[in-house]
C-alpha positions as CSV (number, residue, x, y, z in Angstrom):
1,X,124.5,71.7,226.8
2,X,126.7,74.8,227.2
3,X,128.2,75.4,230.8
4,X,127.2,77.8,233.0
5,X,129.6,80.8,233.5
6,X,131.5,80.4,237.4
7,X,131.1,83.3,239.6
8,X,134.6,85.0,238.8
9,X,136.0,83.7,235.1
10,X,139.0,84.3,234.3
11,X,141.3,83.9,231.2
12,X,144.0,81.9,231.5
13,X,147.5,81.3,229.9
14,X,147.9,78.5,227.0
15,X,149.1,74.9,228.1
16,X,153.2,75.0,228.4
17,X,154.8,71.4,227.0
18,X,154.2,68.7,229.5
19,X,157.2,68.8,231.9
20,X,155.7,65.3,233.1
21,X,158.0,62.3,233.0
22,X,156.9,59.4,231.5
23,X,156.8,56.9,234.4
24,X,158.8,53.6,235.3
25,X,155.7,51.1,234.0
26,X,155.4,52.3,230.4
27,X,159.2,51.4,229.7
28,X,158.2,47.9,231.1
29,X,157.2,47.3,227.2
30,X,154.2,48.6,225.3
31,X,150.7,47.9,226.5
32,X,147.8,46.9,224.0
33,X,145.4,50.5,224.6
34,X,146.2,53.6,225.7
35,X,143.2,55.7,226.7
36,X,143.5,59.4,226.8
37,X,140.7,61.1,228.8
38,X,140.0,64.8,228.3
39,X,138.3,65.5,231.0
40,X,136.8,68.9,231.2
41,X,134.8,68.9,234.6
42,X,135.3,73.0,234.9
43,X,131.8,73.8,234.8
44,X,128.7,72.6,236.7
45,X,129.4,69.3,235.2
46,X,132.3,68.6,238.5
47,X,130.1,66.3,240.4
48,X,129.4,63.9,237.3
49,X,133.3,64.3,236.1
50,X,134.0,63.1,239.6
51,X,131.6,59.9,239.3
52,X,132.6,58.6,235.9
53,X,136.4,59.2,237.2
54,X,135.1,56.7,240.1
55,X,134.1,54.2,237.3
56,X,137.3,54.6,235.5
57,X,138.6,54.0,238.7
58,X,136.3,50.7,239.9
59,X,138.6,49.4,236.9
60,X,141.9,50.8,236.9
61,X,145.1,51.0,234.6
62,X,147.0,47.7,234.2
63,X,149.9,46.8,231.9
64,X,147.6,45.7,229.2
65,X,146.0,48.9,229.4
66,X,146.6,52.6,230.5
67,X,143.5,55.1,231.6
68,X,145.4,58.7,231.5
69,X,143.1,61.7,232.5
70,X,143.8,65.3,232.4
71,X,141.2,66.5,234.5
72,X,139.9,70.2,235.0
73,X,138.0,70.9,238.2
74,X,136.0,74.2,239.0
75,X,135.8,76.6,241.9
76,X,132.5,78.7,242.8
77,X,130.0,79.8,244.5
78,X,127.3,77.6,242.7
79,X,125.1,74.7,244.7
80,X,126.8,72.3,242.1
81,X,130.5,72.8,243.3
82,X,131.7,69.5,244.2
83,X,134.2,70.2,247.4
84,X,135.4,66.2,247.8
85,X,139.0,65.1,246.7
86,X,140.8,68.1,248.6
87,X,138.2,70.5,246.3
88,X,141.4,71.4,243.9
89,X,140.3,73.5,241.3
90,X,143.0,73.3,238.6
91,X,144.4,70.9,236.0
92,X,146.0,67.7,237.0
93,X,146.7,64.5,235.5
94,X,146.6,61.2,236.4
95,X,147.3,57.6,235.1
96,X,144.1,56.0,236.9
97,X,144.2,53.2,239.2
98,X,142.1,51.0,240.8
99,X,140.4,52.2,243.8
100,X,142.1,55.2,244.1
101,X,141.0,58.7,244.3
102,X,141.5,62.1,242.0
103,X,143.5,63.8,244.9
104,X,147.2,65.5,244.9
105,X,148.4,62.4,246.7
106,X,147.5,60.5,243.5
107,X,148.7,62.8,240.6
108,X,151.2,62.6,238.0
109,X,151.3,66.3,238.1
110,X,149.7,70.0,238.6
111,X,150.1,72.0,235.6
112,X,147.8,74.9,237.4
113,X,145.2,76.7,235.9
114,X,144.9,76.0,232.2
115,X,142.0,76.7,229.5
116,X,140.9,73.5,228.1
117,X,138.8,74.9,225.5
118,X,142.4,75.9,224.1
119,X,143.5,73.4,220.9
120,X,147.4,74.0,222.4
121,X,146.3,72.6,226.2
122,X,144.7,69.5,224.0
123,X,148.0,69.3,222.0
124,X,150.2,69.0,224.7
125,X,147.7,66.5,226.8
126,X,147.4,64.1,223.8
127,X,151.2,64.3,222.7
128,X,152.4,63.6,226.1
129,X,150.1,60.7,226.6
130,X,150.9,58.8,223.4
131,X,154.7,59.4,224.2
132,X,154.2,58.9,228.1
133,X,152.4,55.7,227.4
134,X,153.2,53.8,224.1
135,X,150.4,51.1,223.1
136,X,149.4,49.7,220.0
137,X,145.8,51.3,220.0
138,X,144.8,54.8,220.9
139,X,141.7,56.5,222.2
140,X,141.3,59.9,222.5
141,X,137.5,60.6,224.5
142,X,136.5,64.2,225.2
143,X,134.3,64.4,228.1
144,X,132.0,67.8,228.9
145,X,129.8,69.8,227.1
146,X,128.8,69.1,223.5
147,X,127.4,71.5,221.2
148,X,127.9,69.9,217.7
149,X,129.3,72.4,215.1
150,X,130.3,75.0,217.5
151,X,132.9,72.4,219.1
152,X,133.3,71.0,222.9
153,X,135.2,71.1,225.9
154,X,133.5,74.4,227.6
155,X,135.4,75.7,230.3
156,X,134.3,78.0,232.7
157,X,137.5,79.9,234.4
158,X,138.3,80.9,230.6
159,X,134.7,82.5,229.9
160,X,132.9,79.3,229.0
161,X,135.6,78.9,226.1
162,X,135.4,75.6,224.3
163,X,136.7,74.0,221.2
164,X,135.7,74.6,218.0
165,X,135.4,72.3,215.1
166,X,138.6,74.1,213.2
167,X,140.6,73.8,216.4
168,X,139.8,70.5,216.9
169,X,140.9,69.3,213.3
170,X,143.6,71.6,213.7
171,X,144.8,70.2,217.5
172,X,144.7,66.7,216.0
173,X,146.8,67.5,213.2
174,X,149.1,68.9,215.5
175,X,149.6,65.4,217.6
176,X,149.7,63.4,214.5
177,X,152.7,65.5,213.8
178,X,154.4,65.5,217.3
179,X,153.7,61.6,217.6
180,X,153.9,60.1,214.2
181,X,151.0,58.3,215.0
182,X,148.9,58.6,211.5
183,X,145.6,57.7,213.2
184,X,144.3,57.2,216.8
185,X,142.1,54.3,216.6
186,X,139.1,55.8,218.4
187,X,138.0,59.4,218.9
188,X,135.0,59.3,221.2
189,X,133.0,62.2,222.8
190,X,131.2,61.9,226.3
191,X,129.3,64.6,225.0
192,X,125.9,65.8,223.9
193,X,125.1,66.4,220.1
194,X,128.8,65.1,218.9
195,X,127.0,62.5,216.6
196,X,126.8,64.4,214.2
197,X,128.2,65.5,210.1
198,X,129.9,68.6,211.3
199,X,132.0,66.8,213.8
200,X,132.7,63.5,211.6
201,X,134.2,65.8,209.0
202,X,136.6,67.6,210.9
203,X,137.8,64.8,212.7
204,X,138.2,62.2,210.1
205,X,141.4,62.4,208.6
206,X,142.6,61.4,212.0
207,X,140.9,58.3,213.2
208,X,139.4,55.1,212.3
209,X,136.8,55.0,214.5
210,X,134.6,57.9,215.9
211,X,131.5,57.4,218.7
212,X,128.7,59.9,220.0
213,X,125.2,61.0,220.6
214,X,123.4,62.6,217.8
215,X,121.0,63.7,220.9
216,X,121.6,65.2,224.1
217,X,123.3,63.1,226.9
218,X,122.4,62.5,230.2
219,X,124.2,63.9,233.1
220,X,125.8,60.4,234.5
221,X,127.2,60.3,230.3
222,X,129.0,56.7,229.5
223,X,129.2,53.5,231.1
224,X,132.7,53.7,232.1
225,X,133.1,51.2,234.5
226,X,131.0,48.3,232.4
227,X,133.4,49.5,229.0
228,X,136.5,49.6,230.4
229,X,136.1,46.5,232.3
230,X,135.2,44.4,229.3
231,X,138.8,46.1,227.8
232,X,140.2,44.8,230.7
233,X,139.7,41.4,230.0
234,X,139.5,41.0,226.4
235,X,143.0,44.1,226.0
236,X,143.7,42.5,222.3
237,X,140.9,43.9,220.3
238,X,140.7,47.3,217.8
239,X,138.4,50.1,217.8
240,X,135.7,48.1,215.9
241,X,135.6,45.3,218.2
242,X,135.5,47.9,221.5
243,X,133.2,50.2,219.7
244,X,130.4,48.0,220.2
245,X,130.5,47.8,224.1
246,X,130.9,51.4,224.8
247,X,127.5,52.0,222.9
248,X,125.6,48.7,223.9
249,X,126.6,49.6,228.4
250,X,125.7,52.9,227.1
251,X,121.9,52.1,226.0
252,X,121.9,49.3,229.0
253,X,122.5,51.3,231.2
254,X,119.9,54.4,230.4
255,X,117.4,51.4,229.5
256,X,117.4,50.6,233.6
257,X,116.6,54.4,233.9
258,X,113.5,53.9,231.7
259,X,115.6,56.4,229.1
260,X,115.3,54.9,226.2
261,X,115.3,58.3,224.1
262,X,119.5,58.1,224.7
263,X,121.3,58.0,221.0
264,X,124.5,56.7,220.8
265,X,126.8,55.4,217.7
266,X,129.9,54.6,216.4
267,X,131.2,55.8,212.8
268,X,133.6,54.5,210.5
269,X,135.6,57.4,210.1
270,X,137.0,56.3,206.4
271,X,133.4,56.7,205.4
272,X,132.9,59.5,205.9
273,X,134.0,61.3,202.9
274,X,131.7,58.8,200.7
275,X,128.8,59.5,203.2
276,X,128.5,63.2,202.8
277,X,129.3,63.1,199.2
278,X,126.3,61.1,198.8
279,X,124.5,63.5,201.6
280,X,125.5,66.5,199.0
281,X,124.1,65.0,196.1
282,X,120.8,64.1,197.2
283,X,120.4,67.8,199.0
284,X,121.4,69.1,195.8
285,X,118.7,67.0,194.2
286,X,116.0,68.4,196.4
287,X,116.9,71.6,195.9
288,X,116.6,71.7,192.5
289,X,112.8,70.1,192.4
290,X,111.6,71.5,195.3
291,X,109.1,73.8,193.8
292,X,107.2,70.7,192.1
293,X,107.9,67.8,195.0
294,X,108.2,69.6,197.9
295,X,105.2,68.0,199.2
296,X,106.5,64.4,198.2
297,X,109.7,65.7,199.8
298,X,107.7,66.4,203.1
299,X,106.0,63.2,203.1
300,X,109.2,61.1,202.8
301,X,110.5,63.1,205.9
302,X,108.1,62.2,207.9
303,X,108.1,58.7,207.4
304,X,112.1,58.2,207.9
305,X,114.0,56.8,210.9
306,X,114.1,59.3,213.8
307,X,116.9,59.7,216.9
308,X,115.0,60.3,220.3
309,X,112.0,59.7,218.4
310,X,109.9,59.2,222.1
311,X,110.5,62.9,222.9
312,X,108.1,65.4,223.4
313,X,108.3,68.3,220.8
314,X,106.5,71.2,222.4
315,X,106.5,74.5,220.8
316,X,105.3,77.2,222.8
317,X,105.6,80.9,221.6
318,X,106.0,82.2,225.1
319,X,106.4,79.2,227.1
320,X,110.3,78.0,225.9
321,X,111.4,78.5,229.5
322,X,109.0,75.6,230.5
323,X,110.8,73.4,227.7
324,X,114.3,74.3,229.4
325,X,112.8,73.9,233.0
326,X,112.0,70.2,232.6
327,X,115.0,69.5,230.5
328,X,116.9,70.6,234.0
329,X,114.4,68.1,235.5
330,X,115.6,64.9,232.8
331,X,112.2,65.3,231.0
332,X,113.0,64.5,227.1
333,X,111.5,67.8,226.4
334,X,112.5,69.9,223.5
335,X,111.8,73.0,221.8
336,X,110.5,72.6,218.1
337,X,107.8,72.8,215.3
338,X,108.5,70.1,213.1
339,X,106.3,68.5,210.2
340,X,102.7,67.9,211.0
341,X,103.0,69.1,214.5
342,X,99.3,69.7,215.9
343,X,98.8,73.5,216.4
344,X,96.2,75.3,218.7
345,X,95.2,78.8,218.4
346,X,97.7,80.2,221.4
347,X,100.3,78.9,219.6
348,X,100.7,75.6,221.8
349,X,101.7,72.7,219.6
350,X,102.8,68.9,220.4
351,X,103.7,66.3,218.0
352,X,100.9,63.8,217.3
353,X,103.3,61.3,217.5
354,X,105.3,61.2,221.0
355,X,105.5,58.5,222.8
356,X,106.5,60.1,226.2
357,X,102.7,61.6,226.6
358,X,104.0,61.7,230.3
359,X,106.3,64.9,229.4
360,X,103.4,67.1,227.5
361,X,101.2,66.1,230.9
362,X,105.0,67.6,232.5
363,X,104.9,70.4,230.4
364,X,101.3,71.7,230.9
365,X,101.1,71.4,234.6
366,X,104.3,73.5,234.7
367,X,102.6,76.1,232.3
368,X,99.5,76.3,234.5
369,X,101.5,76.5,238.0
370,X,101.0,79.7,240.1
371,X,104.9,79.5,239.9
372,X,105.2,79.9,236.7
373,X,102.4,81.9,236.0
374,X,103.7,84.3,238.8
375,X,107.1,84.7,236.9
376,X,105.3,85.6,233.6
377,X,102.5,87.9,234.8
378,X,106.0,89.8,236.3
379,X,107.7,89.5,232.9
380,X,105.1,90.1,230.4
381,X,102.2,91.9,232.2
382,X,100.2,89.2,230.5
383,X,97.2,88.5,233.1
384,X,98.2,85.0,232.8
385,X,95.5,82.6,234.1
386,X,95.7,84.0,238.0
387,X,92.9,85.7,240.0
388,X,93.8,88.2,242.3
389,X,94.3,86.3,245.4
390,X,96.1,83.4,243.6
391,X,98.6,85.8,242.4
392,X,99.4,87.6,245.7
393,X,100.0,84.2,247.0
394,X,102.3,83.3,244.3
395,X,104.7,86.1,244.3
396,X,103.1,88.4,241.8
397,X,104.3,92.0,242.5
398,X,102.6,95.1,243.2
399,X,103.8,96.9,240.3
400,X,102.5,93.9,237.8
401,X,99.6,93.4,239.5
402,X,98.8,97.2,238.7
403,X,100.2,96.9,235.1
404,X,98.1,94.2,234.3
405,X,93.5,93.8,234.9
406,X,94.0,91.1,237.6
407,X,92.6,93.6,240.0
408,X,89.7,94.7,237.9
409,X,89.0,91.2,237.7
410,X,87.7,91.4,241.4
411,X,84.8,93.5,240.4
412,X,81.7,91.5,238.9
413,X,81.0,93.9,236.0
414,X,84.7,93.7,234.8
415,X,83.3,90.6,232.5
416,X,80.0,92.9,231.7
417,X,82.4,95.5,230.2
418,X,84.5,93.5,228.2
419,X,84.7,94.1,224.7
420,X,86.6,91.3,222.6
421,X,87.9,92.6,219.5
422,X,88.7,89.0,218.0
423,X,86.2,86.0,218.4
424,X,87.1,83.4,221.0
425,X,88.5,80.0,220.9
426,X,86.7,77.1,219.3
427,X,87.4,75.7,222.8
428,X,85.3,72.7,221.7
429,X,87.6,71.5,219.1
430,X,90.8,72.2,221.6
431,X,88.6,69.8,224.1
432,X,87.9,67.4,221.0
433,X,91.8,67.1,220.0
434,X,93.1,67.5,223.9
435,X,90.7,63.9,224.4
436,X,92.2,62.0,221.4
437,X,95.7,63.3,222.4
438,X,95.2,61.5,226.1
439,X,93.3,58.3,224.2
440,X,96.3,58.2,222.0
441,X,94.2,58.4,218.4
442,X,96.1,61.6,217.6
C-alpha cells in the first residue's frame, strides 16, 4: 500500500558515503550471515517498523550472525506517530542486539534526514554493511510499502518518494561494484505485492534467492523473531535452506490470526530468465488465437491456481470507498470484476466463489450505514437509501438535503407522482441469487 503524505514533506539531500566505522566485532573474523535491513518506517507504517525491530531484537546479533538496520522514522501530526524510543525522526543505524532498544544510546550512527526512496541512500546502506560486516552469506530485506512495478521504499519527508524498479536494478549494480560481491544470497521484501515478474526481473542478475508476497501484507509483515531465531541456531545454512523458514513463520503465524488469504514465496532467482521466456511465449500464443479460443482461453483461467483465493472480490461502481474502508479494517476486501463474477443491475457484483462470505456480509452492512450513506448523499446528491429524519441524524447537510428529493419524500403523494422512466428491478431474482449466495450454492 502506498504511504500516506506527513503533514510537512520535505525533500531532502541524497545519502553522503557512510562515515561509519566498521566496529571492533566484525574484525574478530567473518561471521556465517550478514543481514542488511532496509528499514523504511517514514510513513504511517512507524509503529509496526518499531515492533518487528523488537523481534529482531528478542533475537539479537551474535558472531555467527549480524542484524544491521538503517532505520528511517517519521515526524507528524498523524494519530499513527509512534513517539517511543526518544521519538527521533531521522535515519540511524544500528547493528541489533538482543534486548536492546532503537534509541541514540544504541546507534552506530545519525546520518540525519535522508530520502530512502533514493537508489544512492540504498547504495551507501548496502555497501557499508557488506564492508562493515564481512560474512559468507548476504541478505538484503526491504521493509515498507510495496507497490510491485512502481518499486518500494515510500518515504514520506521526501514526498512519498520510493524506489522504482530501474533504480533498484540500478542501486544493486552499484553495490556489486563497490563490494565485489557478484550476488547477495537473498533479496527479500517485507513488502506488499513484491512477489511478482516485474520485480523478479530487475532484481535477478543480483541474487540467488528472492522472497515476497504476490498479495498485500499485513500490517505486523514477517515473523522476524521465529526466522531469525532459527538462523540463530542453525548460522551454517544458504539462502535455500533459510528461505523456507521465513515463508513457513510467515503463513504460521497469520494462520493463528485466522488469515489464511497471506501469500508468501521464495524464487530462484537464476530462473527467472527461463520462467518469463516461457511466460512470453505462451502470451504470445494467446494472442495470436484469441479471436477463435478466447472462450477456451477464459475457461482455463478460471480453473487455474489462485493467490488469496478466499478474498472477497467486490465491484461496486460507486461504492470503491467501502472496498478501501474495510481493507483499513483487515477485511480481505478488494476492488475487481474478474471472470464469471455475479452482476446485479446497480452494478454490485461478488464472486460466486469466495470463501470469506463474512467480508461481502462486511461490505454491505457498510454500504447500507447511515454513515456511509450520509457521506454519499453529500457527495453525489444521490438520495441514497435515507428518509428525512435518518439523514439529519446522520450528518446529511442542508444544502444536500435540498439538492436531493429526500424532503419531498416526507409528503405521501411524492410516490403518487412518481414517474419511472425505466422499469424496476427484478428484485425477485436479486432475492433468488442473494439466498443461494448465503446458502453457499452460488
Amino acid at each position: 500500500m502506498p504511504g500516506r503524505p506527513t503533514a510537512a514533506p520535505t525533500r531532502v539531500a541524497a545519502a553522503k558515503p557512510s562515515a561509519t566505522p566498521a566496529p571492533a566485532a566484525a574484525s574478530a573474523g567473518q561471521a556465517e550471515w550478514t543481514v542488511l535491513v532496509y528499514l523504511d518506517g517514514d510513513n504511517d507504517l512507524e509503529q509496526d517498523a518499531i515492533g518487528d525491530y523488537a523481534e529482531m531484537a528478542s533475537v539479537g546479533s551474535s558472531a555467527a550472525v549480524n542484524i544491521v538496520v538503517q532505520f528511517d522514522r517519521v515526524a507528524t501530526s498523524e494519530d499513527w506517530d509512534d513517539s517511543s524510543n526518544g521519538n527521533w525522526s531521522d535515519v540511524k543505524r544500528f547493528r541489533v542486539e538482543r534486548g536492546k532498544k532503537p534509541t541514540k544510546s544504541n546507534q552506530l550512527s545519525d546520518l540525519g534526514e535522508l530520502n530512502m526512496g533514493d537508489p544512492r541512500t540504498l547504495v551507501d546502506f548496502a555497501a557499508w554493511g557488506i564492508k562493515a560486516y564481512p560474512a559468507r552469506h548476504y541478505a538484503l530485506i526491504f521493509w515498507d510499502h510495496g507497490a510491485a512495478w512502481p518499486g518500494v521504499a515510500s518515504d514520506d519527508s521526501s514526498d512519498g518518494d520510493m524506489l522504482t524498479l530501474p533504480e533498484l536494478a540500478g542501486a544493486l549494480s552499484d553495490v556489486r561494484k563497490r563490494t565485489g560481491v557478484p550476488k547477495l544470497d537473498l533479496i527479500g521484501f517485507d513488502a506488499c505485492l513484491m512477489g511478482q515478474i516485474d520485480v523478479l526481473q530487475a532484481i535477478a542478475p543480483f541474487g540467488d534467492v528472492a522472497i515476497g508476497s504476490a498479495d498485500l501484507e499485513p500490517g505486523e509483515g514477517w515473523a522476524w523473531n521465529a526466522w531469525l531465531s532459527d538462523l540463530a541456531r542453525r548460522p551454517p545454512q544458504n539462502a535455500a535452506a533459510l528461505a523456507p523458514s521465513i515463508i513457513k513463520s510467515f503463513t504460521a503465524f497469520y494462520k493463528q490470526q485466522d488469515d489464511a488469504s497471506v501469500t508468501l514465496a521464495a524464487f530462484d532467482l537464476n530462473k527467472v530468465g527461463q520462467m518469463t521466456g516461457q511466460l512470453d511465449a505462451l502470451a504470445g500464443a494467446m494472442l495470436e488465437s484469441m479471436s477463435k479460443s478466447y472462450k477456451v482461453i477464459g475457461k482455463a483461467r478460471s480453473y487455474a491456481a489462485e493467490y488469496a483465493s478466499g478474498d472477497a472480490d467486490i465491484g461496486y461502481c460507486e461504492n470503491i470507498s467501502s472496498v478501501f474502508a474495510l481493507q483499513k479494517q483487515g477485511k480481505p476486501a478488494s476492488y475487481t470484476y474478474p471472470p464469471g463474477t455475479l452482476a446485479w443491475i446497480d452494478c454490485n457484483c461478488l464472486t460466486p466463489t469466495g470463501v470469506k462470505r463474512q467480508v461481502i456480509y462486511d461490505f454491505v452492512n457498510e454500504t447500507l450505514s447511515p454513515a456511509w450513506q450520509a457521506r454519499f448523499i453529500n457527495t453525489s446528491g444521490n438520495n441514497g437509501i435515507l428518509d428525512y429524519d435518518a439523514a439529519v441524524k446522520a450528518g446529511v447537510t442542508e444544502e444536500s438535503l435540498k439538492k436531493s428529493n429526500i424532503p419531498d419524500m416526507k409528503d405521501p403523494k411524492f410516490w403518487q407522482k412518481m414517474i419511472f422512466f425505466q422499469n424496476s428491478e427484478n428484485f425477485d431474482r436479486r432475492l433468488e441469487m442473494w439466498n443461494a449466495f448465503k446458502a453457499g450454492t452460488l
